[in-house]
PyMOL commands that place a pseudoatom at each C-alpha (Angstrom):
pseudoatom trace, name=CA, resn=UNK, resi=1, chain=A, elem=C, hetatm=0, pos=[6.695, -0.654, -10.806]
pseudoatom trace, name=CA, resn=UNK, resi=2, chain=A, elem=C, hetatm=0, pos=[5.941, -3.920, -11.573]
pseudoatom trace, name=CA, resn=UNK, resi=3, chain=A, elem=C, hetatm=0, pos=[9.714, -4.970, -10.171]
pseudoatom trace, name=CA, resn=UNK, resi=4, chain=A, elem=C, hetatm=0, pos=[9.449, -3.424, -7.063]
pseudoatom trace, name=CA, resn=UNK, resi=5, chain=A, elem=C, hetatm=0, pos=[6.032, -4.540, -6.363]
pseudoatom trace, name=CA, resn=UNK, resi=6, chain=A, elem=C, hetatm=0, pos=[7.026, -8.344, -7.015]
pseudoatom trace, name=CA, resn=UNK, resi=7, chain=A, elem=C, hetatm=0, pos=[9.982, -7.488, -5.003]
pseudoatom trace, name=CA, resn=UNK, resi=8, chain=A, elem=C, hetatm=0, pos=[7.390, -5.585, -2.068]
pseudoatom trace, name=CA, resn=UNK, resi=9, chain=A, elem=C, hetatm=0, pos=[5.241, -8.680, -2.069]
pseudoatom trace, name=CA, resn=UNK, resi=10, chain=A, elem=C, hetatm=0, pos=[7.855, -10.938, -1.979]
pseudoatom trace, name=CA, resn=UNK, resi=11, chain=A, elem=C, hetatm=0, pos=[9.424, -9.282, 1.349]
pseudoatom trace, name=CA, resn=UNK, resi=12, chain=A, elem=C, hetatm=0, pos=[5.885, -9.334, 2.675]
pseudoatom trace, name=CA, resn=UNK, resi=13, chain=A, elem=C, hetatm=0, pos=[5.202, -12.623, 2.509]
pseudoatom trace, name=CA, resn=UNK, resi=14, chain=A, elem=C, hetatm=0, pos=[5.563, -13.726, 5.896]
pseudoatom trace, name=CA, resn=UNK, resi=15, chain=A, elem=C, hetatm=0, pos=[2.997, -11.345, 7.134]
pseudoatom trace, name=CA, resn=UNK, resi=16, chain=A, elem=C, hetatm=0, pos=[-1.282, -11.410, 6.027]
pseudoatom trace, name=CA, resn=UNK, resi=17, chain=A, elem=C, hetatm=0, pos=[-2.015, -8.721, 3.679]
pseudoatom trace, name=CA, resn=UNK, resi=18, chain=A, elem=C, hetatm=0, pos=[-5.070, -7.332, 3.748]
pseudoatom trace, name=CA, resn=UNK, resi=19, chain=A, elem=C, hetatm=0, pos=[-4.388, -4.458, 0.748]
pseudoatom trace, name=CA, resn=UNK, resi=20, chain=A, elem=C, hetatm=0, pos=[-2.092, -3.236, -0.799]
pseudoatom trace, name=CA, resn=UNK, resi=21, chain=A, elem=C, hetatm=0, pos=[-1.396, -0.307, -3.325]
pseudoatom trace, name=CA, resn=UNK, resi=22, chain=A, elem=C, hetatm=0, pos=[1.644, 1.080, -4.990]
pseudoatom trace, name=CA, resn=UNK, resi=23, chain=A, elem=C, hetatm=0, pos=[2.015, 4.444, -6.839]
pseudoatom trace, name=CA, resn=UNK, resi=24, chain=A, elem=C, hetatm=0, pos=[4.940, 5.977, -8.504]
pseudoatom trace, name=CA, resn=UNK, resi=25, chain=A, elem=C, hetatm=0, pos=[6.629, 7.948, -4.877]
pseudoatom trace, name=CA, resn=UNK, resi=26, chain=A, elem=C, hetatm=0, pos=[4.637, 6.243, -2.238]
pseudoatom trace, name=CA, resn=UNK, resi=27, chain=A, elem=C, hetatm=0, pos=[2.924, 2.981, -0.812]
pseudoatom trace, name=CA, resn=UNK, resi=28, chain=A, elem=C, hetatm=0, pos=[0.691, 1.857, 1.125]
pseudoatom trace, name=CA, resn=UNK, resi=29, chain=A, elem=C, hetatm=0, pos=[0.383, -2.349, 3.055]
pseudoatom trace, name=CA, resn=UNK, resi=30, chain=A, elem=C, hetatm=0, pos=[-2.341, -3.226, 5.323]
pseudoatom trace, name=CA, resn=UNK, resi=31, chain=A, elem=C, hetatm=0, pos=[-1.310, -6.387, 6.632]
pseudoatom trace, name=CA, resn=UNK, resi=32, chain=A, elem=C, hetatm=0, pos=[-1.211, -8.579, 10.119]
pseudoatom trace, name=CA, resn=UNK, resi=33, chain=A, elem=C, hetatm=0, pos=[2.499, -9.291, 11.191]
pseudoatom trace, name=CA, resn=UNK, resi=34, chain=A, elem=C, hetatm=0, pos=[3.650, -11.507, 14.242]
pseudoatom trace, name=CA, resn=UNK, resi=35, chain=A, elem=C, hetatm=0, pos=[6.957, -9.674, 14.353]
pseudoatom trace, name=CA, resn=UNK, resi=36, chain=A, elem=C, hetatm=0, pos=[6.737, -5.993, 13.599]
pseudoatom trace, name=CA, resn=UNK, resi=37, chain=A, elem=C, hetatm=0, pos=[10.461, -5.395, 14.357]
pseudoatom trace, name=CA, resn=UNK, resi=38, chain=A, elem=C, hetatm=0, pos=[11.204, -8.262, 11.766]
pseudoatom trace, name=CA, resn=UNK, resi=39, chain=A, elem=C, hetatm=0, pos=[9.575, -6.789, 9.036]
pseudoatom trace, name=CA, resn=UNK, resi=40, chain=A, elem=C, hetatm=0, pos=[9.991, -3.150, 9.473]
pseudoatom trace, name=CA, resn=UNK, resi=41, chain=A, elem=C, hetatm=0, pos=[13.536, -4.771, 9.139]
pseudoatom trace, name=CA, resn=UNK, resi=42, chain=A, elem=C, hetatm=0, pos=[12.904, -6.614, 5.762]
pseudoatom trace, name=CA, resn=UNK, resi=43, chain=A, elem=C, hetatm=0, pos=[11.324, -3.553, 4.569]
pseudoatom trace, name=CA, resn=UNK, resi=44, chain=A, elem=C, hetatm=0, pos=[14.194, -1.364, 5.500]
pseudoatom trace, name=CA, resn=UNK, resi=45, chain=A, elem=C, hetatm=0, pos=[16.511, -3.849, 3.778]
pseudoatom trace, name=CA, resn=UNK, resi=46, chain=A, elem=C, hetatm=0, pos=[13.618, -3.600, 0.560]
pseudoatom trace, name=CA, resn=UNK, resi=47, chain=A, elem=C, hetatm=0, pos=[14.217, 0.335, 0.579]
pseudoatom trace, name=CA, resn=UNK, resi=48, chain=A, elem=C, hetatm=0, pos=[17.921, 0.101, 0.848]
pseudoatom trace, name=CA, resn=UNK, resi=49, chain=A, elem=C, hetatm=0, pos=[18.302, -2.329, -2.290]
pseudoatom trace, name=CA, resn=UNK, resi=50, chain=A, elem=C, hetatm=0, pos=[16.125, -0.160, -4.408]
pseudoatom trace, name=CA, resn=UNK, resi=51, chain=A, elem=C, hetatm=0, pos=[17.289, 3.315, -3.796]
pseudoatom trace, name=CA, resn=UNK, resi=52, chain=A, elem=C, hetatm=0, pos=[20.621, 1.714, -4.340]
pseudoatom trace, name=CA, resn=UNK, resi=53, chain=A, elem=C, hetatm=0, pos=[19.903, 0.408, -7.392]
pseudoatom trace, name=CA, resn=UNK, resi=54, chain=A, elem=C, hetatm=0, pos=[17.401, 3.630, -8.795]
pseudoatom trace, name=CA, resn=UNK, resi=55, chain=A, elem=C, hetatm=0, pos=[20.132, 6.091, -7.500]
pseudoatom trace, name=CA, resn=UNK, resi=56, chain=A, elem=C, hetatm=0, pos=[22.625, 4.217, -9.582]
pseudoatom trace, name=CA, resn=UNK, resi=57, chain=A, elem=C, hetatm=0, pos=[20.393, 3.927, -12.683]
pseudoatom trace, name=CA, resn=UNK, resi=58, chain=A, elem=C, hetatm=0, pos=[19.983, 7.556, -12.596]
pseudoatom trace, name=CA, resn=UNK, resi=59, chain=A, elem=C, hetatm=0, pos=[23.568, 8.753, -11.711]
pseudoatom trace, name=CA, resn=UNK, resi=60, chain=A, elem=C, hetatm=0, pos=[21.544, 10.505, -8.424]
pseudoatom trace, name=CA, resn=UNK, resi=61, chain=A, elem=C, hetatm=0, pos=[23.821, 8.801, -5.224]
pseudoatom trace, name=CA, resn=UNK, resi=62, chain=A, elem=C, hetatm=0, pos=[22.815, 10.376, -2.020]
pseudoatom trace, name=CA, resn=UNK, resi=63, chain=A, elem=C, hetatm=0, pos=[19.874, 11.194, -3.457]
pseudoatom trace, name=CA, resn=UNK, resi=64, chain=A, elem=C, hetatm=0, pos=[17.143, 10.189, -0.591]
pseudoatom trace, name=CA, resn=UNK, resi=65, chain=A, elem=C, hetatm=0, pos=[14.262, 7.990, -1.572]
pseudoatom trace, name=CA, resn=UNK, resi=66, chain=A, elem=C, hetatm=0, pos=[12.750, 6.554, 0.963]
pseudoatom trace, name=CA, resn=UNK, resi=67, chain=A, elem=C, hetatm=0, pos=[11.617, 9.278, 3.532]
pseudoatom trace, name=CA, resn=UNK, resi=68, chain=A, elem=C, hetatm=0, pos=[9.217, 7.392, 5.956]
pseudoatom trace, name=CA, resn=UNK, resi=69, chain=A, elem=C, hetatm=0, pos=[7.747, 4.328, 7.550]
pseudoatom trace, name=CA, resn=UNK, resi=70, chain=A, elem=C, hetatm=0, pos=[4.906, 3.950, 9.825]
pseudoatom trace, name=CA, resn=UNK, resi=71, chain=A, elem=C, hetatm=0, pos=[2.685, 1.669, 11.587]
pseudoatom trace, name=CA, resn=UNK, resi=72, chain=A, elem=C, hetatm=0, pos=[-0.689, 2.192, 12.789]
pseudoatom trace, name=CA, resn=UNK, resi=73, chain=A, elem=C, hetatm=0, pos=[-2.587, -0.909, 15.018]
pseudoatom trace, name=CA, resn=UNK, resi=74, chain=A, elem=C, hetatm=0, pos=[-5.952, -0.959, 13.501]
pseudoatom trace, name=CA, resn=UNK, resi=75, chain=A, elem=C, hetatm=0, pos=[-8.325, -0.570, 16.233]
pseudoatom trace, name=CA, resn=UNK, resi=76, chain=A, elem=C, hetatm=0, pos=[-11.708, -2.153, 15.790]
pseudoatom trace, name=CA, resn=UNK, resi=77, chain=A, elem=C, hetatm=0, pos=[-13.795, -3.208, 12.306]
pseudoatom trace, name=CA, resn=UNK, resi=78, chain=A, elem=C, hetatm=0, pos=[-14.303, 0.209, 10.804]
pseudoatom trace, name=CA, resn=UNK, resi=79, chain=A, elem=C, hetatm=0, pos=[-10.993, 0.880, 10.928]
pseudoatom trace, name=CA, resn=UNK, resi=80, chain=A, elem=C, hetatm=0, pos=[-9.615, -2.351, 9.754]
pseudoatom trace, name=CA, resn=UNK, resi=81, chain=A, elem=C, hetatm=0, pos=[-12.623, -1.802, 6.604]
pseudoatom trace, name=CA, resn=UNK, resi=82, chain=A, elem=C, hetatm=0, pos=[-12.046, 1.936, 6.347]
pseudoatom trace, name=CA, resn=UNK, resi=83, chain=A, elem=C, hetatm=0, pos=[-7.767, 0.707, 5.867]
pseudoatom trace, name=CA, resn=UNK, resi=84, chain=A, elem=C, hetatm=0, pos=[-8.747, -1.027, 3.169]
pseudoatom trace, name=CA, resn=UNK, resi=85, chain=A, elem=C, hetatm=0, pos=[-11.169, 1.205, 1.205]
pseudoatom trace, name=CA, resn=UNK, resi=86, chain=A, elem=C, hetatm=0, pos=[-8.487, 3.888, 1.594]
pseudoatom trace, name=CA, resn=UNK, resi=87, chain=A, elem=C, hetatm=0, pos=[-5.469, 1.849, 0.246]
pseudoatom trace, name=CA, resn=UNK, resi=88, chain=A, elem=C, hetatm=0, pos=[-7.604, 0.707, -2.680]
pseudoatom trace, name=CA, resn=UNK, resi=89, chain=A, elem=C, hetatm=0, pos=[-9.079, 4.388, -3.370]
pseudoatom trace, name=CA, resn=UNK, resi=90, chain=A, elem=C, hetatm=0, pos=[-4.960, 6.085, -3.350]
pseudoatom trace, name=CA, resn=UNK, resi=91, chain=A, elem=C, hetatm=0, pos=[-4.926, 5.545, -7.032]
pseudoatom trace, name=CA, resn=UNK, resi=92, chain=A, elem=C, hetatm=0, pos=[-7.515, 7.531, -7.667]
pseudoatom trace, name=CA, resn=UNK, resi=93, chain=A, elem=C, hetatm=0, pos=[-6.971, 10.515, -4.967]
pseudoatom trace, name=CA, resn=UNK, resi=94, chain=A, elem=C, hetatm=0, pos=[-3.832, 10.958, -6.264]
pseudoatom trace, name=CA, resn=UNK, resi=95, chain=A, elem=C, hetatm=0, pos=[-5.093, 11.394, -9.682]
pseudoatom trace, name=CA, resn=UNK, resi=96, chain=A, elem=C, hetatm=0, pos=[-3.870, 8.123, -11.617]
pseudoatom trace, name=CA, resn=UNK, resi=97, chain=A, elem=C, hetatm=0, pos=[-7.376, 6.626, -13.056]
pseudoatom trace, name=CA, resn=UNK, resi=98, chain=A, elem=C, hetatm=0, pos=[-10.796, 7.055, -11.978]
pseudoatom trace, name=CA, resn=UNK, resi=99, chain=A, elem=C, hetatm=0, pos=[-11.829, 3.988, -10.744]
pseudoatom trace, name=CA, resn=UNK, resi=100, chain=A, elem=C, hetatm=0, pos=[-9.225, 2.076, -8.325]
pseudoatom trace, name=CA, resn=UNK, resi=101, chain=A, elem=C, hetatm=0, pos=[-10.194, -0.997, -10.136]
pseudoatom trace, name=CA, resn=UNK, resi=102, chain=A, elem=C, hetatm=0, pos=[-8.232, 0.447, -13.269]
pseudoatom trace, name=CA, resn=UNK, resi=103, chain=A, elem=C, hetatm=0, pos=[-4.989, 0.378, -11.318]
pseudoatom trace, name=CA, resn=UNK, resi=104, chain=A, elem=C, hetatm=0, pos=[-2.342, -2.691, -11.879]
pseudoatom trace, name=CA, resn=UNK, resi=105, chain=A, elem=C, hetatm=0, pos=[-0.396, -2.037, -9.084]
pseudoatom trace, name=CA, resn=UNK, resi=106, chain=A, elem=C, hetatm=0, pos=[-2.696, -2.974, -5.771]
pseudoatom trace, name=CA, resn=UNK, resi=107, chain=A, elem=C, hetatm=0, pos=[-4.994, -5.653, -4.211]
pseudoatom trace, name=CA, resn=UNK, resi=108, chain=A, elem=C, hetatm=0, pos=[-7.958, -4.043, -5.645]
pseudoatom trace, name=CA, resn=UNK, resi=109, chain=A, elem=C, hetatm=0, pos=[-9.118, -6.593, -8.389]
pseudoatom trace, name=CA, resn=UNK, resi=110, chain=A, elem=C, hetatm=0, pos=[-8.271, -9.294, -6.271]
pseudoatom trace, name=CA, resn=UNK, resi=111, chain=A, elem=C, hetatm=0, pos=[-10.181, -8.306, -3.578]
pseudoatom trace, name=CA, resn=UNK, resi=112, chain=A, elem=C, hetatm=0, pos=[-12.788, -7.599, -5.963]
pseudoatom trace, name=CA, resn=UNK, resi=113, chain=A, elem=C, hetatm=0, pos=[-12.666, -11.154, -7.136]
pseudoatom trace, name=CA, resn=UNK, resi=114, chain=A, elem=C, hetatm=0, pos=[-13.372, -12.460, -3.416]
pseudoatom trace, name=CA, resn=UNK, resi=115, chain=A, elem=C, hetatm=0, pos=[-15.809, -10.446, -1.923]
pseudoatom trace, name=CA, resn=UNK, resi=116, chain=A, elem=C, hetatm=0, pos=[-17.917, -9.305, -5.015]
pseudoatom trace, name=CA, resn=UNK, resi=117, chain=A, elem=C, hetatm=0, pos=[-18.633, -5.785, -6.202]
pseudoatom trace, name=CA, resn=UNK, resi=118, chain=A, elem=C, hetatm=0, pos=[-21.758, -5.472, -4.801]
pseudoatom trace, name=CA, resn=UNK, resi=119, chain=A, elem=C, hetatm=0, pos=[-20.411, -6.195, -0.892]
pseudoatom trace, name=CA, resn=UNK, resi=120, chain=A, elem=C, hetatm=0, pos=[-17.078, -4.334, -2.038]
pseudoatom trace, name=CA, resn=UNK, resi=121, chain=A, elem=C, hetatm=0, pos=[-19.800, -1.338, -2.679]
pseudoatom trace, name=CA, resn=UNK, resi=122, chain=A, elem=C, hetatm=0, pos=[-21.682, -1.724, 0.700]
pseudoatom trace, name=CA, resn=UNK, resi=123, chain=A, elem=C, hetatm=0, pos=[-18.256, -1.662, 2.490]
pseudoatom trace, name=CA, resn=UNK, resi=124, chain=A, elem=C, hetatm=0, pos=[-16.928, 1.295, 0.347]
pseudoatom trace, name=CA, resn=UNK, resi=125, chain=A, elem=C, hetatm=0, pos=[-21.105, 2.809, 1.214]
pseudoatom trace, name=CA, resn=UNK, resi=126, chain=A, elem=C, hetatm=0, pos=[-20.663, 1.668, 5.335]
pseudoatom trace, name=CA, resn=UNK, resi=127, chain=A, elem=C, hetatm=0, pos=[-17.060, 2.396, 5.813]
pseudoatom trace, name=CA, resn=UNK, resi=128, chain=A, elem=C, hetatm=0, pos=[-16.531, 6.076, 3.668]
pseudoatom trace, name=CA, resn=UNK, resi=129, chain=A, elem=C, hetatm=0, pos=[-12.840, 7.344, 3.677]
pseudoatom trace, name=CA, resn=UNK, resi=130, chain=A, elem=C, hetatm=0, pos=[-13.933, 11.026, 4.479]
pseudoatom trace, name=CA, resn=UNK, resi=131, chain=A, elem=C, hetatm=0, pos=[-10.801, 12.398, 5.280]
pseudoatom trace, name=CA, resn=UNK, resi=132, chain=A, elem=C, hetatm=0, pos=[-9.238, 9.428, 6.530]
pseudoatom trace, name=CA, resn=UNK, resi=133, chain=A, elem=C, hetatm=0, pos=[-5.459, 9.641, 6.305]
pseudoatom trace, name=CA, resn=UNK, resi=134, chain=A, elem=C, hetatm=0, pos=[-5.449, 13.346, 5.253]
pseudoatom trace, name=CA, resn=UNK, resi=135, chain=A, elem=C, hetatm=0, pos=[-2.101, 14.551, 5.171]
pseudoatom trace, name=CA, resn=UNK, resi=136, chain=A, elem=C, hetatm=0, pos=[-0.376, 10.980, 4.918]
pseudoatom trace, name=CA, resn=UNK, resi=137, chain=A, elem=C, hetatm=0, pos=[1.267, 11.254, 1.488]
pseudoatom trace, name=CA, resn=UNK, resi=138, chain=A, elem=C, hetatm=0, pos=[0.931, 14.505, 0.211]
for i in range(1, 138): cmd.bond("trace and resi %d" % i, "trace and resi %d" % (i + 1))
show_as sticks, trace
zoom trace
C-alpha cells in the first residue's frame, strides 16, 4: 500500500489534490486537473504497471484488477466539501478503523493539520455524507 500510494501520488502530481484515500481494492482522488485526458492517461498507465507487476507476484496473469475509472465535475461548495468528507470517511465505511484519522493511507491527517479539528468538525457537521456516493465501491 504504501508503494502504490507513493507511486499514485507521484502520477498525480501535476494535478491539485484536494483528498485522497486508498484502501486495499479501491481508491478514491479529489483533485483539480487542467488536462483530464492527460491524466486519466497517466492513471491508466499507473493501473497497467501495477496489475502487471501484482499479477506476476501472484502467478494470477489475466487476472483483472483494475475494473473502473470515473470522473465527476464537482458542482458548487457542498459538493466540493461533501467530496472531501466522503474520501476521508471510506476508511471507516468500509470497516478498516473507526476514526478516518487512524488511517495511513489518505489526506486525512494532513488536512487535519491545516484546517484544525474543530473547522474539520464543522465541515464534517455542515457538509454530512448521508448517502453520498452509495453504491460507488461496494
Amino acid at each position: 500500500m504504501d508503494h502504490f500510494a507513493e507511486n499514485l501520488l507521484g502520477t498525480l502530481e501535476p494535478c491539485r489534490i484536494h483528498a485522497w484515500c486508498l484502501l486495499p481494492n479501491h481508491y478514491h482522488v479529489y483533485l483539480k486537473t487542467d488536462d483530464l485526458k492527460h491524466t486519466l492517461a497517466a492513471l491508466g498507465r499507473l493501473h497497467g504497471r501495477s496489475s502487471f507487476a501484482w499479477n506476476g507476484e501472484d502467478q494470477q496473469r489475466g487476472r483483472h484488477v483494475w475494473h473502473s475509472i470515473s470522473d465527476r465535475q464537482i458542482r458548487d461548495e457542498s459538493h466540493a466539501w461533501t467530496t472531501l468528507n466522503y474520501i476521508h470517511h471510506n476508511p471507516v465505511r468500509h470497516g478498516y478503523v473507526s476514526k478516518w484519522q487512524e488511517w495511513p493511507w489518505s489526506s486525512a491527517r494532513e488536512y487535519l493539520d491545516r484546517v484544525g479539528t474543530a473547522e474539520a468538525l464543522r465541515l464534517w457537521k455542515h457538509y454530512p455524507i448521508l448517502d453520498y456516493g452509495a453504491g460507488w465501491d461496494d
